[in-house]
N, C-alpha and C positions, 0 to 999 in steps of 0.2 A: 636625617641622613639616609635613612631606606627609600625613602621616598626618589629623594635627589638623585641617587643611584639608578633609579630607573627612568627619571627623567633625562639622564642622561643619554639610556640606553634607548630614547624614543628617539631624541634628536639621531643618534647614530642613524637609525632606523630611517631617517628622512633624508638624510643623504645619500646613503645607501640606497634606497628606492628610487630619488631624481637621477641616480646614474640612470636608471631603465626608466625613463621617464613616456619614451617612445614606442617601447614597446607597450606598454599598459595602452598607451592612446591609439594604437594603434587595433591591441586587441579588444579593445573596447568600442573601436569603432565600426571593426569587423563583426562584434558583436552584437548587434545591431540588423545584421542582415537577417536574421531567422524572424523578427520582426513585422518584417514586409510579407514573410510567409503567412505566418499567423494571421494578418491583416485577410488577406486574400484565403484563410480558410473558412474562415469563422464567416468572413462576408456570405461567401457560398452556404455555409449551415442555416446562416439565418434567413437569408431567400429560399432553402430550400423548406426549412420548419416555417416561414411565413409569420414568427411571430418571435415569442422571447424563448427563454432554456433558464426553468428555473430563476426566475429572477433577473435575469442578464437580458439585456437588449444589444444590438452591435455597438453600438455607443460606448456603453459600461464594460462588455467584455475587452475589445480596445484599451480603453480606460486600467484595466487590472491589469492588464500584459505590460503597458507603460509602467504602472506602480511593479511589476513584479524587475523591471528593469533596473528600475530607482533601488529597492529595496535589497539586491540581489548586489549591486554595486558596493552598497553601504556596509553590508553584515558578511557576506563571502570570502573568505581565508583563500589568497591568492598564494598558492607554490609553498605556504608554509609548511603542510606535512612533507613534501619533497627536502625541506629545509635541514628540518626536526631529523628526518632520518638522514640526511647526510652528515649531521653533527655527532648521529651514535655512532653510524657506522666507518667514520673518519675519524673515531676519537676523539674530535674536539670536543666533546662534553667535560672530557678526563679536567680542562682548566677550570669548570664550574665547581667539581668536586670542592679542591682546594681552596674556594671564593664564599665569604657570607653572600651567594647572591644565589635566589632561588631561580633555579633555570624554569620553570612555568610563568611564573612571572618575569624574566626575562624576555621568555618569548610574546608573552601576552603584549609588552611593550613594543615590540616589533608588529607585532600582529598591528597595534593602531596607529602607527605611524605610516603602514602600511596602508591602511585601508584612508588614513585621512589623504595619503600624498595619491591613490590612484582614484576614491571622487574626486579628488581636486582636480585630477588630467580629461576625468572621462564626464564630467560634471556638462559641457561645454555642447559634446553632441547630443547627451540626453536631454538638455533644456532646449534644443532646439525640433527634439525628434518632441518633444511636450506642448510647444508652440505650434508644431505640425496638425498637431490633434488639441488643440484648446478646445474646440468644440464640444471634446467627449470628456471634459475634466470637469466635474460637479464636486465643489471641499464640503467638506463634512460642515453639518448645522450646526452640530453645540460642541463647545469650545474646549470641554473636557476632553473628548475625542481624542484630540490631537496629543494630550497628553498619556493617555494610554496607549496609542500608537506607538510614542515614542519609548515608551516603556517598554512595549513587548518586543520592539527594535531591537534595542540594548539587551533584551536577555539574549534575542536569536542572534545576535551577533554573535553575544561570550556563550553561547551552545553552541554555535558551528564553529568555535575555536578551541572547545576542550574536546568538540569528537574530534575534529581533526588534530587534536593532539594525543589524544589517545587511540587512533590510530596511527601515526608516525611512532610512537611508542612499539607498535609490532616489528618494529626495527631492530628493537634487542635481540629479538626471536629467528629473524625470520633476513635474508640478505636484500630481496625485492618485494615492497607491499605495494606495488601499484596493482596487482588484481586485486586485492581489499579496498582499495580505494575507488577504485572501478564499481567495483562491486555495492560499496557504502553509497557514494554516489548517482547511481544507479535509481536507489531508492529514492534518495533526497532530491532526483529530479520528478521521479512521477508520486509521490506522495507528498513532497513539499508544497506543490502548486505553481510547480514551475510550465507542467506541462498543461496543465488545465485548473482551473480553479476546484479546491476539493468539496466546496458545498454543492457542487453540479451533481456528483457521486448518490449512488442511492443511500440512503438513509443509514439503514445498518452499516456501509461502509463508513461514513461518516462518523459515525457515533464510534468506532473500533478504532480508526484513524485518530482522534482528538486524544486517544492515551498513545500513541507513538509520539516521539520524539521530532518526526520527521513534519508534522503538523504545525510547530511553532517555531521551525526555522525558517520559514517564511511568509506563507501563508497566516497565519495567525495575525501579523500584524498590517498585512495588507487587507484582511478582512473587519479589522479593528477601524480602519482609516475609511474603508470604504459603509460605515454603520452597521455590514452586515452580522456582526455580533453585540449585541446589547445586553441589556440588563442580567440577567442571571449566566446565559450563554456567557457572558464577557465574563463576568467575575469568575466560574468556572473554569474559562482558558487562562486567565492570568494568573489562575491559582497553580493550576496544573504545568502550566508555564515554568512556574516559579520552582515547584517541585522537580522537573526537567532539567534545570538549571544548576540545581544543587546535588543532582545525580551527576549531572554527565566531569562536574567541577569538582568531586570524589571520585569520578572515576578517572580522570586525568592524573590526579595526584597519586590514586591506587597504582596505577599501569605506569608510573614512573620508579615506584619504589619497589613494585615486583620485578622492571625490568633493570633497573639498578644495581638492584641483589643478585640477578642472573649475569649481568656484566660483567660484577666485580666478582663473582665465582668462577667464572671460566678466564679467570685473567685478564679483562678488558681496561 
């Protein structure tokens, strides 16, 4: 019956979302355009270095900016913290109180009915912008691979669902947390691997970066798919991954229950 209850709460979730069916497709396809920049940066880097960057040929660099597209589609919490805090801050949580239903796991259910109904809109141009570039697509050799990819997928998903829920939590606190969000985001675009691949980095940064958070929400598993982590490296980030995952999924629950207690003290 807990179950069913929140199966219920996905379907809701998928209606609710085909309402804006348009706009997802729309910002997704808009999304798209920074793309073409990238193409035309990295072209010029590499005719001007005359040769590779660390590993990367333009091919393969290409290559990782599609996967960071793909990947970024799949695991990214669209408008939930915006969500999260208009539910504190309008009260509507107050009907959770009175409900056996845990509002984290309510929202976790929204979270993927979310994420399945906008791959499903946005799935259409990225297979075509993938077909564009077939050329630059080489799949992994061994077939385990793909299994720990998808692995450390699934964690950075439900990682950038409990920060972003524990930051929409600063809502108890606080009346507008878009500069926290600003701010958190900030980082998760240039330490994640959104803005350049993090093994280009020098060394020490690298090794300092793989205990941040900000490391295996994305990157980590597009380096997973792309072999450039293996043997010991791999078991390391999966471990540490995993450790990530179980913090930021305490800390969600922490910041729910401190901001709960400050709710219902000050009368909310």
């Amino acid at each position: 019956m807990r179950i069913q209850k929140y199966i219920s709460v996905f379907n809701i979730g998928l209606q609710n979302t085909f309402v804006y069916r348009w706009n997802y497709f729309l910002r997704a396809l808009f999304g798209l355009i920074p793309l073409a920049g990238t193409v035309f940066l990295w072209r010029a880097v590499f005719r001007e270095s005359g040769g590779g960057l660390h590993g990367y040929d333009y091919g393969s660099m290409i290559y990782y900016y599609l996967l960071t597209i793909l990947v970024s589609n799949l695991v990214t919490p669209t408008e939930d913290e915006w969500q999260i805090a208009a539910d504190i801050r309008e009260g509507q949580i107050n009907s959770f109180l009175t409900k056996p239903l845990s509002y984290l796991a309510y929202r976790f259910s929204i979270f993927l009915s979310g994420r399945l109904v906008y791959t499903a809109i946005t799935l259409p141009p990225i297979a075509l912008i993938f077909l564009y570039f077939r050329h630059y697509i080489v799949l992994p050799e061994h077939l385990m691979t793909y299994f720990y990819a998808l692995v450390s997928m699934l964690m950075a998903a439900c990682m950038q669902f409990f920060i972003t829920y524990s930051i929409a939590m600063m809502a108890f606190w606080v009346l507008e947390i878009s500069t926290i969000v600003f701010i958190v985001y900030s980082f998760e675009y240039f330490l994640g691997g959104q803005m350049f691949p993090i093994d280009i980095m020098p060394t020490g940064i690298q090794a300092a970066l793989k205990w941040t958070p900000f490391y295996y929400e994305l990157f980590c598993p597009i380096a997973i798919f792309l072999e450039r982590l293996r043997g010991f490296d791999l078991a390391q980030a999966l471990a540490i991954q995993t450790g990530w995952l179980l913090l930021t999924w305490a800390a969600a629950r922490a910041m729910w229950k401190r901001g709960l207690g400050h709710y219902q003290a000050v009368g909310g």
